[in-house]
C-alpha positions in Angstrom: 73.0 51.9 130.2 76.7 52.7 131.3 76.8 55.7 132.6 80.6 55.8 131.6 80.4 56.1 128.3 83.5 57.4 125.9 82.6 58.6 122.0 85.4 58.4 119.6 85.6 60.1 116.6 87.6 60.7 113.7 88.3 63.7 111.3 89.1 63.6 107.7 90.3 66.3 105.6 88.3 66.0 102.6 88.2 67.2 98.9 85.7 69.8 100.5 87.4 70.7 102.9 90.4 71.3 100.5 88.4 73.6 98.1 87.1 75.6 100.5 90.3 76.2 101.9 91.7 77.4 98.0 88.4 79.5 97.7 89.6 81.3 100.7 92.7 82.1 99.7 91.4 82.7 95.6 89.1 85.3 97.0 91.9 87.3 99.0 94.0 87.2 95.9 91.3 88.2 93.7 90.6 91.3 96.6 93.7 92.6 96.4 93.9 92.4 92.6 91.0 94.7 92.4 92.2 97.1 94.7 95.5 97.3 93.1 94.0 97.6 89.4 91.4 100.4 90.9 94.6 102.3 92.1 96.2 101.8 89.1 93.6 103.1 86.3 92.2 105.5 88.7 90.6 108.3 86.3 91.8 107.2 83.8 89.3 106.8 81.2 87.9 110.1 82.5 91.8 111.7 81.6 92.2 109.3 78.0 88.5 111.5 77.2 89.4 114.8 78.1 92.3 114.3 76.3 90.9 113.4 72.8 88.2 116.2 73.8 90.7 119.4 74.0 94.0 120.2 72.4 96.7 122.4 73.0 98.4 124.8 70.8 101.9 124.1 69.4 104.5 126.9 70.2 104.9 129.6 67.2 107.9 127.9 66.4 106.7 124.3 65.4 103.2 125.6 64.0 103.3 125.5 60.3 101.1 128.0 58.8 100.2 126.4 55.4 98.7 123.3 57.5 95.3 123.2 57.7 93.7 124.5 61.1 93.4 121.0 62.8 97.0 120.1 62.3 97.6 123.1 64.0 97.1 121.7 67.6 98.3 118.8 68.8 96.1 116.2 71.9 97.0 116.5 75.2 99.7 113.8 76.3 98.7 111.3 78.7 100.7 110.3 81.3 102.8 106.8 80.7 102.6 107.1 84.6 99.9 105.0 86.7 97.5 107.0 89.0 98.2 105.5 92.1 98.9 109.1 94.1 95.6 110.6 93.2 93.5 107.1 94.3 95.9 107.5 97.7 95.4 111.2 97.6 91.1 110.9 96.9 91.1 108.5 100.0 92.9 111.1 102.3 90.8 113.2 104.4 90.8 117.0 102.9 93.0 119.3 105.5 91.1 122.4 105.6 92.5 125.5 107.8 89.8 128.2 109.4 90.2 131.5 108.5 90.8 133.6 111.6 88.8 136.6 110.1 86.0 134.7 110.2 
């Protein structure tokens, strides 16, 4: 029935408290993963299609004309080169100008 009465208490870092803590930091990791793997293949199973879906003729020079018709285009060559500038570039506002005539 003190009215002068102190509470002491302790904290203890636990095994909980320890995953929750790694969680945190797994789930920013795996984040920015994503976001860098979505830049990097950005279109490009849309490009790898349209690739195997047209081709190109060969200059006169390297076209050989007893081959048969097929052989005489060649698929489009994908880039070795990672998308990154068209994700950036899709993600930028579009910078339109007003025609004065109008």
């Amino acid at each position: 029935m003190d009215l002068n009465m102190s509470a002491v208490s302790k904290t203890v870092y636990t095994v909980f408290d320890l995953l929750s803590d790694v969680g945190g930091l797994l789930v920013i990791s795996v984040s920015i993963m994503a976001i860098y793997l979505g830049a990097w293949n950005y279109n490009s199973l849309d490009n790898y299609i349209v690739s195997r879906l047209f081709r190109i003729k060969k200059p006169k020079e390297k076209i050989d004309s007893e081959a048969p018709s097929y052989k005489r285009a060649s698929y489009i060559k994908l880039s070795c080169l990672p998308n990154c500038s068209d994700w950036f570039s899709s993600w930028m506002p579009l910078m339109k100008r007003c025609k004065r005539s109008r």
